[in-house]
N, C-alpha and C positions, 0 to 999 in steps of 0.2 A: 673538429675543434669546437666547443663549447665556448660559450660565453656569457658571465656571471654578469647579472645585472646587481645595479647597489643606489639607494636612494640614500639621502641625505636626513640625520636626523641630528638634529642639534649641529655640531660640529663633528660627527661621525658619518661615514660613510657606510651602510650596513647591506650585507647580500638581499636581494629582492626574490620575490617569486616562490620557489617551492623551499626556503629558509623553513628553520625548525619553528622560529615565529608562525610559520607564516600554516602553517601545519597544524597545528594549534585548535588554528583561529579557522578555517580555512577548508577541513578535512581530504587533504592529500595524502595520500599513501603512503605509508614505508616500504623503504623496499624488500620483497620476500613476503607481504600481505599477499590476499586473495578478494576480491570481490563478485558478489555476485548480483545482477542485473536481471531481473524479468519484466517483460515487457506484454504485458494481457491486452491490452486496448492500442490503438494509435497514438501516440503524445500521452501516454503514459507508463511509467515504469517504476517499480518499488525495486530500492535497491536490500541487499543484505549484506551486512562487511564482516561476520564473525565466521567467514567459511573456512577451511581447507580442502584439499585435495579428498583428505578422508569423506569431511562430512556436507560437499557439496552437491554429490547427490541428492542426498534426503533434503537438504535444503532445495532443493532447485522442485523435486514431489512438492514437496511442504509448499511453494509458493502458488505452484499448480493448485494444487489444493483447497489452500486457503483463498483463491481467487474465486473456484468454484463454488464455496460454500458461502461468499459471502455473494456472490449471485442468486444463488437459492435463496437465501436467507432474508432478500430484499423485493426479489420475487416476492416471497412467502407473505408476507409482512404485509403487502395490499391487499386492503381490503374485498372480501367478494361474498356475493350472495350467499344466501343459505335456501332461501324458498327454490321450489321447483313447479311445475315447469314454466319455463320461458318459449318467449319465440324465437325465431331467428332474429327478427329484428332489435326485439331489449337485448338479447346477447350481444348482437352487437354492440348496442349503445350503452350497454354496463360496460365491455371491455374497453369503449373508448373513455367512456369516465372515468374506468381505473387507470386507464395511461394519462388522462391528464391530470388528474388528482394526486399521483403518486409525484409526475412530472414537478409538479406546485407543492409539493409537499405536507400534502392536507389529510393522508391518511395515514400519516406514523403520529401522535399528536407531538406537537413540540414541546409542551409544557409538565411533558413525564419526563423521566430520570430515566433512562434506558441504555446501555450501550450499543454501538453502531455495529453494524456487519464486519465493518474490519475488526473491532476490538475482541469480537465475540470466536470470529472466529483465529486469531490471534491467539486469546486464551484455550482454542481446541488442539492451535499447533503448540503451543508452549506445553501442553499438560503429555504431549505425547513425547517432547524432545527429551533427549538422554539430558542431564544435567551433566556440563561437560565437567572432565577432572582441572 
């Protein structure tokens, strides 16, 4: 047995909780949807809610995917040497100032117009997706 919660509004009484209001506003599911949930990192997760049965395969690739490219892509993006040769020791000490530079945010510049690894690679999976009917 179930049981309807209802708050007070004015002088009406109205169902609370997962209400068509409340659905809205709220994003809860209907019922007979599908969602899909990927989880790349600890304490993070991108969700995707246009799937079905059909086409949650390729969505669930596509998220793989797109997690990896925007890995690479942020990789890629710090800055590194071009002279050669080094010692072992500058190598080291160039690879630790690329991880705290990147860390601080000091080698993408912030004052360019540029899109982020997610949006770039977003635009790679959307140019490959069917355009549904």
């Amino acid at each position: 047995m179930t049981h309807q919660l209802y708050i007070k509004q004015g002088r009406r009484y109205i169902p609370w909780g997962n209400g068509r209001h409340w659905d809205a506003d709220h994003d809860a599911m209907e019922a007979g949807s599908f969602r899909l949930i990927h989880c790349p990192d600890p304490g993070h997760y991108r969700t995707r809610h246009d799937v079905t049965p059909d086409t949650a395969r390729w969505a669930a690739a596509a998220m793989i995917a797109q997690q990896a490219m925007e890995d690479a892509m942020r990789k890629r993006a710090i800055a590194q040497p071009q002279l050669q040769p080094y010692t072992d020791r500058q190598l080291r000490l160039i690879e630790q100032f690329r991880r705290d530079m990147a860390a601080a945010g000091g080698l993408v510049p912030s004052y360019w117009s540029h899109g982020t690894p997610f949006e770039i690679a977003q635009a790679g999976i959307d140019a490959v997706r069917k355009p549904e009917p």
